[in-house]
Steps between C-alpha positions, in 0.01 A plus 500: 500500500620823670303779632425809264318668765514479871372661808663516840417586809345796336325768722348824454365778732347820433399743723270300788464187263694180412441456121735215487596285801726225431430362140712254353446272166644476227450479091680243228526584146202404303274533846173740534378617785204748635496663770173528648337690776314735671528854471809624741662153498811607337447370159594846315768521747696198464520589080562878588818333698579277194478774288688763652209727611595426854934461586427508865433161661618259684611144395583398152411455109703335277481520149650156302708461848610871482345767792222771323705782450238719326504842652198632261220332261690602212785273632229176561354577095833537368595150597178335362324524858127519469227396693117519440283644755075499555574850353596366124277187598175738451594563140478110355307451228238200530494471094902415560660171590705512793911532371297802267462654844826454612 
């Protein structure tokens, strides 16, 4: 089965810090995956790149085998990209089963 998702090489620096160094894997249709971490390890970064927050990087992120062209958000939602963050994650509802959360 074929990637939907992958990350190569994929680096990121910001003024005196290296969000990103490096980070490759990759993501098959039907897959989930969390990214977990402390605080500054580049979680929010790496789905800021996927979803056009951030254009400027270096290596590569296909999309179903094609490079992430998104130059805004807007771009990333209106192609059906969406990712769920510890921001959203705050708002689940115990009394709710987990695809009601989704």
């Amino acid at each position: 089965e074929e990637n939907i998702i992958e990350f190569s090489s994929v680096s990121k620096s910001f003024p005196g810090v290296k969000a990103l160094n490096d980070i490759s894997f990759a993501i098959k249709k039907g897959e989930v995956h969390a990214l977990v971490g402390e605080n500054g390890a580049g979680k929010s970064t790496l789905l800021n790149i996927l979803h056009g927050v951030y254009i400027s990087y270096e290596g590569q992120v296909l999309f179903d085998g094609k490079p992430n062209a998104y130059k805004t958000t807007h771009d990333a939602i209106s192609d059906g990209r969406r990712a769920e963050s510890t921001r959203t994650s705050r708002r689940l509802e115990s009394k709710r089963n987990r695809q009601q959360n989704i």
